[in-house]
C-alpha positions, 0 to 999 in steps of 0.5 A: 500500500502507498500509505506503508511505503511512504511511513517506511520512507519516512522513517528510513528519512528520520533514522539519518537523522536520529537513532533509535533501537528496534526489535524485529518483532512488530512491537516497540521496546520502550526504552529503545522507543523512547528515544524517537519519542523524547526528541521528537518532544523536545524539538516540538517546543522548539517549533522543529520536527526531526527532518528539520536537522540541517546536516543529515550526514551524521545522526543524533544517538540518545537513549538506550545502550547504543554507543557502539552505533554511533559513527565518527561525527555523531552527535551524543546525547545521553547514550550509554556503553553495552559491554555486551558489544565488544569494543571492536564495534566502537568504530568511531574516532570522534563524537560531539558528545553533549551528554552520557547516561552516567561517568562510566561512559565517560571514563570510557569515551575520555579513555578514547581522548574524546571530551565528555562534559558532566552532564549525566542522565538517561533522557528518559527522565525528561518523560514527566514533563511530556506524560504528567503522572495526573493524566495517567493516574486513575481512580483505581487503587494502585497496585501494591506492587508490578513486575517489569520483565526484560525483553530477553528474560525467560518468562517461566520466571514470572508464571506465579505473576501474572497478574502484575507483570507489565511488557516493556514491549508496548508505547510509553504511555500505557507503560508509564500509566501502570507504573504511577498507578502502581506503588512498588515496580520490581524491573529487570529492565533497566528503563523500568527502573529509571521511568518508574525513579522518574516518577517518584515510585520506588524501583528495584533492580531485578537480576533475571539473568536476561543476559545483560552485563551490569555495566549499564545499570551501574553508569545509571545509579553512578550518573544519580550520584549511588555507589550501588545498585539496589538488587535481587534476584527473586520477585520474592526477595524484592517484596521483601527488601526495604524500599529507597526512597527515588532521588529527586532527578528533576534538576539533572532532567532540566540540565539534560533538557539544557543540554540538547543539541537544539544547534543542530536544528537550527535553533 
């Protein structure tokens, strides 16, 4: 149909421009997802839209652990290091980096002698200020607690859970909606984690040996100022263990706001 082929132009056309992570299935991932969706937002308050980028021959690369698809004279905006990826696939040489999801990215781009200047955070937690909790917040009791599973977890793990288990394979407002309707998320994905500290709910980490390296969940809690990862490694144990209180991420969200690269729109 025309109407497909030219949705698949267009993306192919904002794909140049920005970077974003897709699965093969036809389902988003929302913490990949979100980094179409973020931009897009934030180019709206400035009156631009993606294709309006003035130089198509490098990209934006933003949210998500997708370092190593970034070429030489991307642009960085709060991208993190996959240590799952070996080094080899980092082929870039140097990168306008205006901000990194936490410092063990930055230790690693500055081991390369590339600049990375301290602003730290995942641009997830700018989500608040396009999805406010009091849109999305119903007249149910909230749930005491929802689990969050990681898109490669082995889902016989959550059998005797069903009825609190959210995907993390669906667009970011209904996902957002069960997490503020909810008092306690237990996420073995790493964005459940940070959308749900976003919001103010209590997160835990829960290592369902998905497969992924810890690296990641520590450069996030390193960029918001923890020396540790609060984990478990059952839904069991993480009902029972005491619930942080989620750091205060609006400053560190404003200064990542400030920090986006509007230059290259033109603004």
């Amino acid at each position: 149909m025309l109407y497909e082929w030219a949705k698949r132009q267009l993306k192919r056309e904002h794909k140049r421009r920005i970077y974003w992570w897709e699965p093969k299935q036809d389902k988003p991932n929302v913490g990949d997802h979100v980094a179409f969706d973020i931009v897009s937002r934030v180019l709206a308050q400035h009156g631009k839209e993606i294709g309006d980028k003035l130089c198509a021959s490098n990209k934006l690369v933003s949210v998500g652990s997708v370092l190593h698809f970034a070429n030489t004279g991307d642009t960085i905006w709060g991208t993190g290091v996959n240590k799952k990826v070996d080094d080899s696939k980092h082929r870039f040489s140097a990168l306008d980096v205006r901000a990194v999801r936490g410092p063990k990215t930055q230790a690693y781009l500055q081991a390369r002698g590339i600049e990375v200047p301290d602003v730290f955070g995942d641009p997830a937690i700018l989500l608040p200020f396009f999805y406010p909790s009091q849109l999305l917040i119903n007249d149910e009791p909230r749930k005491p607690y929802i689990v969050i599973n990681h898109m490669n977890d082995d889902m016989a793990q959550y059998r005797d859970h069903q009825a609190q288990l959210v995907t993390p394979m669906q667009y970011p407002g209904s996902f957002i909606a069960a997490i503020v309707n909810s008092e306690f998320v237990i996420s073995s994905s790493l964005h459940g984690v940070i959308i749900a500290e976003a919001y103010g709910v209590p997160a835990v980490f829960l290592d369902s040996n998905s497969g992924e390296s810890m690296f990641k969940y520590e450069d996030y809690f390193a960029g918001t100022h923890r020396n540790r990862v609060p984990r478990v490694t059952s839904i069991e144990e993480g009902l029972s263990v005491a619930r942080d209180t989620p750091p205060d991420l609006s400053a560190q969200a404003e200064q990542l706001y400030r920090a986006f690269p509007t230059d290259l729109w033109g603004v």
